[in-house]
C-alpha positions in Angstrom: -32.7 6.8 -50.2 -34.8 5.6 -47.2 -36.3 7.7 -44.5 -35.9 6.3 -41.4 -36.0 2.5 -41.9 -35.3 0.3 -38.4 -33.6 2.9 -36.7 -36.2 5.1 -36.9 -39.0 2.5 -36.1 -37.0 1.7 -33.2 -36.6 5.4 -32.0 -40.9 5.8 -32.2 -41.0 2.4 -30.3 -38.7 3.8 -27.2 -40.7 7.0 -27.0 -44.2 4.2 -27.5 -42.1 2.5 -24.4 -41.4 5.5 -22.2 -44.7 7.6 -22.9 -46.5 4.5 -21.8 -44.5 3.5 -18.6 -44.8 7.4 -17.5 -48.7 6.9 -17.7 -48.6 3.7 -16.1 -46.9 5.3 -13.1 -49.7 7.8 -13.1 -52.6 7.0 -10.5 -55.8 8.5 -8.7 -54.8 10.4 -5.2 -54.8 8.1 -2.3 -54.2 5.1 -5.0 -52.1 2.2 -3.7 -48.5 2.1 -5.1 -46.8 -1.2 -5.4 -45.0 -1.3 -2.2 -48.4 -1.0 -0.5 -48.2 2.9 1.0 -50.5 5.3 -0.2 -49.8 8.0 -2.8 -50.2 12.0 -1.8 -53.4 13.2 -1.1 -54.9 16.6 -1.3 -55.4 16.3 2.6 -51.9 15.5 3.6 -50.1 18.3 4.8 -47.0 19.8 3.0 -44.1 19.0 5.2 -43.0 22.2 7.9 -39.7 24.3 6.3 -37.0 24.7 8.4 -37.0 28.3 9.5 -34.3 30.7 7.7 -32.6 32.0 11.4 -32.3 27.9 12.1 -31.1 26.9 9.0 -28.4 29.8 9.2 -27.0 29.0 12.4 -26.7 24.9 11.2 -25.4 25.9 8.0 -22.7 28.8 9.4 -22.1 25.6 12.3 -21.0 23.6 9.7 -18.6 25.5 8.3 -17.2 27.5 10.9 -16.1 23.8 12.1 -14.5 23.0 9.3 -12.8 26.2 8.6 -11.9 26.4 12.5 -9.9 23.0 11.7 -8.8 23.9 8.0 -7.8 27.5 9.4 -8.9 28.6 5.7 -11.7 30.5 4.4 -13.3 29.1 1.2 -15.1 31.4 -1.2 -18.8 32.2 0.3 -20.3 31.3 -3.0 -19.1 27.8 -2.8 -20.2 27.0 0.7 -23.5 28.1 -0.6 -23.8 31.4 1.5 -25.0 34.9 1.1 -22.3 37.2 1.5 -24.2 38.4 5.3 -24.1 34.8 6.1 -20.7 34.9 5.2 -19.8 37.8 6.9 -21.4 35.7 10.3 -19.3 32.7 9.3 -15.8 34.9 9.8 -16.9 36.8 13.4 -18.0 33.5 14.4 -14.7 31.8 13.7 -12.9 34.9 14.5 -13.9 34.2 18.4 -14.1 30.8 18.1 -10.2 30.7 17.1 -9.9 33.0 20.3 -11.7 30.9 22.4 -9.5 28.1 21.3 -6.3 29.6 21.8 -7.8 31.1 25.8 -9.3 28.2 26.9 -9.7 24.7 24.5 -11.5 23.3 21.5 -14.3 22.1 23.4 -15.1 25.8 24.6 -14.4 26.8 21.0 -17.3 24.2 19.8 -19.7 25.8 22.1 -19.2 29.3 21.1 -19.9 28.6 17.5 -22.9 26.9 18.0 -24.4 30.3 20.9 -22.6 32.2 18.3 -24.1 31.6 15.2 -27.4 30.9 17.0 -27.6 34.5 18.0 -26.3 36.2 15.2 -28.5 34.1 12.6 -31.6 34.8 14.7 -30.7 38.8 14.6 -30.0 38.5 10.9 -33.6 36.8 10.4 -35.0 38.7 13.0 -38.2 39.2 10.8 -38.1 35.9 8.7 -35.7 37.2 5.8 -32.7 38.5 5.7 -31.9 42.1 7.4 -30.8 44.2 5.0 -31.7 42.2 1.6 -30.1 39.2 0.7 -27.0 40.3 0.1 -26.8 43.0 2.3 -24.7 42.5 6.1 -27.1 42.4 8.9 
């Protein structure tokens, strides 16, 4: 009865082949790569987050359009909402679907964005959520 024979050789070799080309990919901050840029640095600064209240009103933007036009609410969990962003996501289509039907779609478009704007901002008011994360604010 044999051990391992070729199959196993052939196993250590891949792991030989990929431990090695993972360490060959490894350099010194500021190193060159291949393509001629210049690896992170220690110095570079960490790129700037988006800030929660702006990110709300894109995010609730984005899906007040496309439940305005599906005239459907998905499940909050999917869209990848809190349940307070949610709750923002159905007053802002609530008026939006008013605005529509008193004036037009155009009018409609505008409101969500001032809409969601305002109500993200008072929801992150103080950089995180009102209320908790889960709770309506």
């Amino acid at each position: 009865m044999t051990t391992g024979g070729a199959r196993g050789k052939g196993a250590v070799l891949a792991l030989a082949l990929l431990a090695a080309g993972l360490a060959a990919g490894c350099g010194q901050p500021g190193a060159r790569d291949t393509a001629g840029g210049t690896g992170a640095s220690a110095n570079s600064p960490s790129p700037s987050a988006t800030p929660p209240a702006q990110l709300c009103a894109q995010i609730i933007g984005y899906w007040s359009r496309r439940t305005l036009d599906d005239d459907t609410y998905g499940d909050y969990q999917s869209m990848g909402l809190s349940d307070g962003q949610y709750e923002i996501l159905r007053k802002v289509v609530d008026a939006a679907r008013a605005e529509r039907g008193r004036t037009d779609a155009r009018s409609a478009e505008r409101l969500i964005d001032r809409r969601a704007r305002e109500l993200c901002e008072k929801r992150y008011r103080n950089g995180e959520p009102t209320g908790g994360p889960w709770g309506a604010g």
